[in-house]
N, C-alpha and C positions, 0 to 999 in steps of 0.2 A: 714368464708371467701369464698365468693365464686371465684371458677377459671372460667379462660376465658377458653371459646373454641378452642381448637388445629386444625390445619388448615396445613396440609404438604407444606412445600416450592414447592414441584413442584407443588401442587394444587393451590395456591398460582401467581406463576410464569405463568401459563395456563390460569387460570383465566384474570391476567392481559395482556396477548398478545393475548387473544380473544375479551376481550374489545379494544385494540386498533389498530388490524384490523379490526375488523365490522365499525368502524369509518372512517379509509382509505379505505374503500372499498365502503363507502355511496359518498366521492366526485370523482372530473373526475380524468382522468387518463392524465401523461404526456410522452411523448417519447423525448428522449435523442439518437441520432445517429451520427457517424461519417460522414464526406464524402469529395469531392477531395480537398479541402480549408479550410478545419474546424472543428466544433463542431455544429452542429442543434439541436433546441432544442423546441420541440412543445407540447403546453398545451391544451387542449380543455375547453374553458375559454371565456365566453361570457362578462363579464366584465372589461370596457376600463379603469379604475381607480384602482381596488384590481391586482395586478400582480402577477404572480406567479412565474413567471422569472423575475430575475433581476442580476445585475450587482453589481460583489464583489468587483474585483480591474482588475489591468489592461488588465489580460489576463486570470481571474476567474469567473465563473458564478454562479449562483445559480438557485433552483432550488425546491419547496416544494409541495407534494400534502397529502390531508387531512384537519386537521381546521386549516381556514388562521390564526387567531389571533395567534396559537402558532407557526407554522413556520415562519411567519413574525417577530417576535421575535427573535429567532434564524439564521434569514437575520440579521436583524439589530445590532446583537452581530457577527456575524460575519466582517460585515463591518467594526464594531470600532476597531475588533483586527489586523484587514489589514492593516487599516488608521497607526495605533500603531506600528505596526511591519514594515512596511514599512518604517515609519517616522525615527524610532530609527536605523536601521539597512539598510537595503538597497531595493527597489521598488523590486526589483528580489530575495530577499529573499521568498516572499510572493507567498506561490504555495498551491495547492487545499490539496495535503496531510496533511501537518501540521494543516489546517483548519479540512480536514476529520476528523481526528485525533482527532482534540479538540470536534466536535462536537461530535463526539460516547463517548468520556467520559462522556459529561451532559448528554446525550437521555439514557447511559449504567446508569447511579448516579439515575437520575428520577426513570427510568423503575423499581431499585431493590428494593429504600427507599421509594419512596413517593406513597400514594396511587393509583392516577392515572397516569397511565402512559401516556406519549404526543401520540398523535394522528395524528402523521406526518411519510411523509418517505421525505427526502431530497437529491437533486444531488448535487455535486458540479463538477463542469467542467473546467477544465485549457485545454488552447491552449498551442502547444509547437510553438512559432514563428519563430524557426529555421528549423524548421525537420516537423514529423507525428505522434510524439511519443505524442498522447493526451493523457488528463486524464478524467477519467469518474468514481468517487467513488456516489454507490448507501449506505446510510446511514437509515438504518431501524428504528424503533420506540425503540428497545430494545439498541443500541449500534451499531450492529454487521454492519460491512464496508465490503461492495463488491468491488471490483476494475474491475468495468464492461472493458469487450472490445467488441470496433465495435458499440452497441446500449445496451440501458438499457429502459425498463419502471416500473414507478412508478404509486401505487393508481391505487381504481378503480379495474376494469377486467384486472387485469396487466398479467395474465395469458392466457388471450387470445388472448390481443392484441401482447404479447412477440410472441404466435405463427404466428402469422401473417407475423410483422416485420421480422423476420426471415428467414420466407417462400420467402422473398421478397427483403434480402439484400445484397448489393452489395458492393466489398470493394472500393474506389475512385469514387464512383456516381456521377454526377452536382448536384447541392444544388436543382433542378427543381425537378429531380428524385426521391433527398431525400425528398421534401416536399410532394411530390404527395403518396409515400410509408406509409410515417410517417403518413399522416392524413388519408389511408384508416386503417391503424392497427388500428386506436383511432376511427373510425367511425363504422368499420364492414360491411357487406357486407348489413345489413338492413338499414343503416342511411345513409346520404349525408350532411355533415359538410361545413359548405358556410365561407368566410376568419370572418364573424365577431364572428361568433363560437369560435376562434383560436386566442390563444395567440403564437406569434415564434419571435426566437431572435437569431444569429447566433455569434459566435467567430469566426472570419473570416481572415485571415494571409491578411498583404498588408495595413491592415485598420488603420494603425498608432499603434500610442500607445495604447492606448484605443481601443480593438478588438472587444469591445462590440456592436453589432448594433441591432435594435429589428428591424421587419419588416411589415410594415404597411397593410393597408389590401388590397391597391392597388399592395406592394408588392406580398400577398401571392395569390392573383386573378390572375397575371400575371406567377406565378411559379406555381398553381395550372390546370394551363389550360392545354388541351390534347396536347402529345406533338407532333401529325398530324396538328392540328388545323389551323397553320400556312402553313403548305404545302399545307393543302386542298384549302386554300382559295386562295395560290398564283397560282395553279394548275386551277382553275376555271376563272382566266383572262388572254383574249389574249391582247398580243400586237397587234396594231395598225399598218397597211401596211404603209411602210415609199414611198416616190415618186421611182417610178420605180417598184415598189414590186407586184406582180398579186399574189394573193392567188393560189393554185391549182386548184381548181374547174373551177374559173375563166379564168383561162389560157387557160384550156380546151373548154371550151363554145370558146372563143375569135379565137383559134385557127380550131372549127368547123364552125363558123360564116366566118370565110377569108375563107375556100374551100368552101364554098355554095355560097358567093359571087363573085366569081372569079378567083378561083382558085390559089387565092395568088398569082395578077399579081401586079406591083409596080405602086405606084402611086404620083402623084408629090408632094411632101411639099408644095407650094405655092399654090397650092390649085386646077392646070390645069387636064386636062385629062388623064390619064391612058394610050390613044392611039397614045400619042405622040404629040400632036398638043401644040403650043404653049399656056404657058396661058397669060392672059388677063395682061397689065401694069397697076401698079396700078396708081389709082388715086392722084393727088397731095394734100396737106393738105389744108385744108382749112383757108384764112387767116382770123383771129380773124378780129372783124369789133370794133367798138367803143363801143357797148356796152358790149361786150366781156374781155375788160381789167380794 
């Protein structure tokens, strides 16, 4: 009888979580931040049909980077236990922890028994639509649940760009600030990331029921822009002298032009002489003749 080859659990366990970061580390990276209205949530993501962010329930987000095929998957299983729990129980039962939760037990189930472990890292994101109290749970390949605060990033150089976001975060930002921040941590200081590059979608308080909104690329063009941009170009046009109005230069010329001509003596509105002399009466109008009317 011959026996198998023995193979230590932790050699075993090593094995499998260096196969399954070299995989999330071969796609792009996504960033997860807070800021003064919400949850932002930005992918580096040139493709307008495969999404990476999407919409779990009414005030949940998601969130996957690594191979689409299997965290799309685990989207779509999430959504049905929303739709379910929701339906049976109450719309506001349904919050990002209980889903975190479920989800680390299949990725923790995979990762121990089955050979290949998934090749994903997942967010999921709740707004609090009363308060600030977000949620931002980071869900790794093995199980193990972070309960990020402030900003998280997933996949990719998520180690670099975390140094970045960081270097650069502010707690209540404008959603402008936060996008501009967000996509230089995913870009680096050698690339320049243009809106169709970019996948982004915010949970945003105010936005009704459904807080979900993604943002278009006219969106992220106009959030993306320097935030002078607008001053410099209103700073570059003058207004227009209204009646009455002498610029200064002009005032001055105007006012050198009457002492070389006269010493700024007065002179008659209707048009007579200066020295006093009567002027001229005017002419009567002239009466229309016939073929005038």
């Amino acid at each position: 009888m011959t026996m198998p080859y023995y193979v230590a659990p932790e050699q075993v366990m090593k094995d499998r979580a260096e196969y399954a970061q070299k995989g999330i580390a071969r796609g792009r990276s996504l960033v997860a931040a807070l800021y003064g209205n919400g949850v932002l949530i930005v992918a580096e993501n040139p493709s307008r049909t495969l999404h990476k962010i999407s919409e779990i329930y009414d005030r949940v987000a998601f969130a996957g980077a690594g191979r689409y095929n299997e965290f799309d998957q685990l989207r779509v299983a999430g959504v049905r236990h929303a739709d379910t729990k929701g339906y049976a129980y109450s719309r506001e039962d349904v919050d990002a922890r209980s889903l975190a939760n479920l989800y680390a037990q299949f990725l923790g189930q995979v990762f121990t028994h089955e050979m290949k472990p998934l090749e994903v890292e997942i967010l999921v994101a709740e707004l609090d639509a009363n308060g600030d109290d977000h949620q931002l749970y980071h869900i790794a390949y093995d199980g193990t649940v972070v309960d990020e605060v402030d900003f998280t990033v997933l996949g990719g150089d998520s180690a670099t760009a975390n140094d970045r976001l960081s270097a650069s975060y502010r707690t209540g930002w404008p959603l402008a600030e936060a996008v501009r921040n967000c996509v230089a941590a995913l870009a680096g200081p050698e690339r320049t990331l243009e809106p169709a590059d970019l996948e982004a979608a915010i949970l945003e308080q105010g936005n009704g029921r459904r807080t979900f909104k993604r943002l278009s690329n006219e969106d992220l063009a106009g959030l993306m822009a320097p935030p002078d941009a607008a001053a410099v170009g209103a700073s570059t046009t003058t207004e227009a002298p209204t009646d009455g109005d002498v610029p200064a230069g002009q005032a001055d010329e105007v006012a050198e032009g009457s002492d070389a001509t006269g010493g700024g003596e007065p002179t008659d509105d209707a048009g007579g002489e200066a020295d006093g002399d009567p002027a001229a009466p005017p002419e009567p109008p002239a009466v229309p003749g016939a073929d005038d009317i």
